[in-house]
C-alpha positions, 0 to 999 in steps of 0.5 A: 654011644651019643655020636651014634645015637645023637643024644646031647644031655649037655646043654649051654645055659647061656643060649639053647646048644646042646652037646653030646659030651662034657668036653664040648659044652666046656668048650663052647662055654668059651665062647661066652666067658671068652676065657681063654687059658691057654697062653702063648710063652713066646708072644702074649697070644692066649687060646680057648683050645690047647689046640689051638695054642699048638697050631699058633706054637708054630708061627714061633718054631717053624715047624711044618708037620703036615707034608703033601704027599705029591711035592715037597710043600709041607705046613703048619695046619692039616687045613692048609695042607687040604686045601693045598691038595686041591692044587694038584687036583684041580677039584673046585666042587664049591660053585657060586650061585651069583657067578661062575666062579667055584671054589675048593672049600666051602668057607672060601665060598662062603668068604666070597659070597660076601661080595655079593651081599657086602655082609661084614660080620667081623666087628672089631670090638676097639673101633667102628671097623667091620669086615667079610673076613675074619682075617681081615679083622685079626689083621686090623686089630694089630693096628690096635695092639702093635703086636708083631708076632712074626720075627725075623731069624735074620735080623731083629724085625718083626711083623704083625703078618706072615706074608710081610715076614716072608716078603722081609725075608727075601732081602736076606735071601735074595729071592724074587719070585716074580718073573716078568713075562715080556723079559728075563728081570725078576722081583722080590715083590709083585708091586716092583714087578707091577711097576716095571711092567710100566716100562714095557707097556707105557704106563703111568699110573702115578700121574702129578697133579 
């Protein structure tokens, strides 16, 4: 009955949260110890949350669970499918006080407002590093770590990211995604079709000194 009384008996004796069942308290305690027990066996990941390990078990099997009951799209994480939704619905109910963007999540805003207030809270703990995102930093740690989770099914390359996975993954495929709009040419990477785009409107961005 504490959800509904909002009773919390359960305090951390680390700092002054408290919690309304056993299981939370343990669970925040995590984020003191930074224990984390929950080992990935396919990449040397290890979790806080049995949770969390099944979400992360996925970049490794591929499987996409959560499916959009509108196209064909499914994901890895109920969170991606949520905000894919907003896609089909246009709905942006996030609004920036600083300017006239909107956003379909909260944390998104809340990434964003960073730019107006160049606040970087994600410090990396091996350099001097700091960041707005906090994928920003996990992305910047694997330069520390040489970790490169993401493999190939193909070949036997990996990649410290998913999106340069799946860009890899179009020299087998033969995919190119990115279509100019002043001819029919079509690329594989946004920065090919950006420097094609040179040749139609005279651009020389790259000039020799």
């Amino acid at each position: 009955m504490r959800p509904h009384t909002g009773d919390k008996p359960y305090q951390c004796n680390k700092c002054d949260k408290t919690f309304s069942q056993k299981v939370l308290l343990i669970r925040h305690m995590g984020t003191h110890t930074g224990e984390k027990p929950y080992q990935c066996r396919q990449c040397d990941k290890a979790f806080r949350e049995n949770s969390n390990l099944k979400n992360h078990l996925r970049t490794h099997t591929g499987e996409k669970p959560y499916q959009c009951s509108k196209c064909d799209k499914a994901f890895s994480k109920k969170g991606h499918l949520i905000r894919h939704l907003g896609t089909h619905t246009g709905e942006k109910p996030y609004q920036c006080s600083q300017c006239d963007k909107d956003f379909r999540q909260n944390s998104d805003l809340k990434n964003h407002l960073r730019t107006h207030t160049g606040k970087k809270p994600y410090q990396c703990s091996q350099c001097d590093k700091a960041y707005s995102q906090n994928r920003d930093l996990i992305k910047h740690r694997m330069t520390h770590t040489g970790e490169n989770p993401y493999q190939c099914s193909q070949c036997d390359k990996a990649f410290s990211q998913n999106s340069d996975l799946i860009k890899h993954m179009r020299t087998h495929t033969g995919d190119k995604p990115y279509q100019c709009n002043k001819c029919d040419k079509t690329f594989s990477q946004k920065v090919l079709l950006i420097r094609h785009m040179g040749t139609h409107t005279g651009e020389k961005p790259y000039q020799c000194s």
